[in-house]
N, C-alpha and C positions, 0 to 999 in steps of 0.2 A: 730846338724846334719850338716854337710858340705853342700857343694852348689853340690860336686860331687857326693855324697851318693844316691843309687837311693831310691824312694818314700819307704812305708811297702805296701806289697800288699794290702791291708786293704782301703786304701785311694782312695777314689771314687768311690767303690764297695759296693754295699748296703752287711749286713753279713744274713751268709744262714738263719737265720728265716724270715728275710723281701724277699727274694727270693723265701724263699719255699710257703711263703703268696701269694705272687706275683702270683705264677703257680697257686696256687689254686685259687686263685680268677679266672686268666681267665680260667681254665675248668671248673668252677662253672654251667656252664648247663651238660656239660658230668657227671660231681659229682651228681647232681641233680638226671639226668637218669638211672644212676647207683646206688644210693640211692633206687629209687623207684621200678628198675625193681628185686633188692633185697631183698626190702620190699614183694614184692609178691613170690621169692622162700624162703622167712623166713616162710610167713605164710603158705604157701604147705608142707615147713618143719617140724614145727613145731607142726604143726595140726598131718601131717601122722605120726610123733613120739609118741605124746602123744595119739594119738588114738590108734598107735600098741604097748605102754607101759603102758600106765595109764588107757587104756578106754574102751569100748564094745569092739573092735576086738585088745584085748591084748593078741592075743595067742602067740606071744615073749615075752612077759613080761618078762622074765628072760634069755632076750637076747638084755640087751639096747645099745649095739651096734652098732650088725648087725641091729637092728632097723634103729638106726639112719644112717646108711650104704644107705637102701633099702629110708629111704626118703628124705636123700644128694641126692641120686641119681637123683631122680624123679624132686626135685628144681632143679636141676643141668639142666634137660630138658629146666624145664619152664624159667630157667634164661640167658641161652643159645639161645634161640629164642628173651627174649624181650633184650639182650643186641647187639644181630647182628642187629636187623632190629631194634631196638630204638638210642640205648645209643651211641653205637660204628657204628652206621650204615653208615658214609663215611669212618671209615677206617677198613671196613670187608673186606676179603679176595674175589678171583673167586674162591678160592677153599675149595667149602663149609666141605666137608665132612675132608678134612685135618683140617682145622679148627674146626669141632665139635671133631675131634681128641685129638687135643690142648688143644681145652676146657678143653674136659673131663679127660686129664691129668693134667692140673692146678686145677681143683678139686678133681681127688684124694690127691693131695697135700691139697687143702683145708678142705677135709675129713677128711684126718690125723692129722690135727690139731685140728677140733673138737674130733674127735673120742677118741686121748689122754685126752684131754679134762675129756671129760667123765667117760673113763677106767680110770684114775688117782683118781676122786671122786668117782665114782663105787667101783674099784677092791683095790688102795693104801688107800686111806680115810674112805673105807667102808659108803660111804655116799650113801642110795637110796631111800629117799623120791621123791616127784614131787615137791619140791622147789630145792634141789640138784640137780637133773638131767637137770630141766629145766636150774638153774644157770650155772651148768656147760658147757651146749649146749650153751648159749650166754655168756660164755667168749671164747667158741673154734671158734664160729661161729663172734666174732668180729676180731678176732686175724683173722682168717681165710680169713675175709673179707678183710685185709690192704694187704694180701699174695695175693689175686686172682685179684683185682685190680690193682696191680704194674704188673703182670704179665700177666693181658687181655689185657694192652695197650701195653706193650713192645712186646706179644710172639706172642698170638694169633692174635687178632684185629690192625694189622699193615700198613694198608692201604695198599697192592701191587696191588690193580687191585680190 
């Protein structure tokens, strides 16, 4: 290499996994809050699912869907409150109802992903026991999770005021 040659970009830059470690370590209490206040619309989730599919009031039962539709939805509430006043609570918006807006459009996005999820094991795979339904709800609902969190920090929860 010449003396005039300039450097490879590469040189003195850590390379993006040690970066992307980097970010996650310092938002490791945001990760945390947002871990936990998901933990609790999983288990709102998941309880109203298998209660209105597998359980005493399965009168959908042959609608695991819109089931899961009607208890996206309801998590959607409970995670909407504890991520503005917990998780993301210095950089929530002054305008609340725009923002519950927001929200509830980056979960239908995250709906749709579980929801395929499930139609795909349900309706293409013909799979409907409650180890399939359940399995399939937690790979939509993981995937869904990496989608709603890239997209509460950047769209919704932006700090303006």
């Amino acid at each position: 290499m010449s003396p005039s040659a300039p450097a490879p970009a590469s040189v003195g830059r850590p390379v993006w996994p040690v970066r992307l470690v980097a970010a996650l370590w310092r938002r490791r209490l945001e990760l945390l809050r947002f871990g936990t206040v998901g933990g609790v619309a999983f288990v709102v989730d998941f309880t109203l699912f298998n209660l209105m599919t597998h359980g005493p009031v399965d009168v959908l039962a042959h609608k695991p869907v819109t089931v899961n539709i009607i208890a996206t939805g309801v998590a959607t509430l409970v995670s909407w409150v504890g991520n503005r006043y917990w998780t993301f609570a210095t950089r929530r918006t002054r305008h609340r109802v725009r923002e519950l807006l927001e929200y509830g459009a980056v979960n239908v996005g995250g709906m749709a992903i579980s929801s395929l999820c499930l139609a795909v094991s349900r309706y293409l795979l013909d799979l409907d026991s409650v180890l399939a339904d359940n399995t399939a709800k937690v790979v939509g609902l993981v995937l869904g999770m990496v989608f709603r969190y890239v997209l509460y920090r950047t769209v919704v929860f932006r700090g303006d005021g």
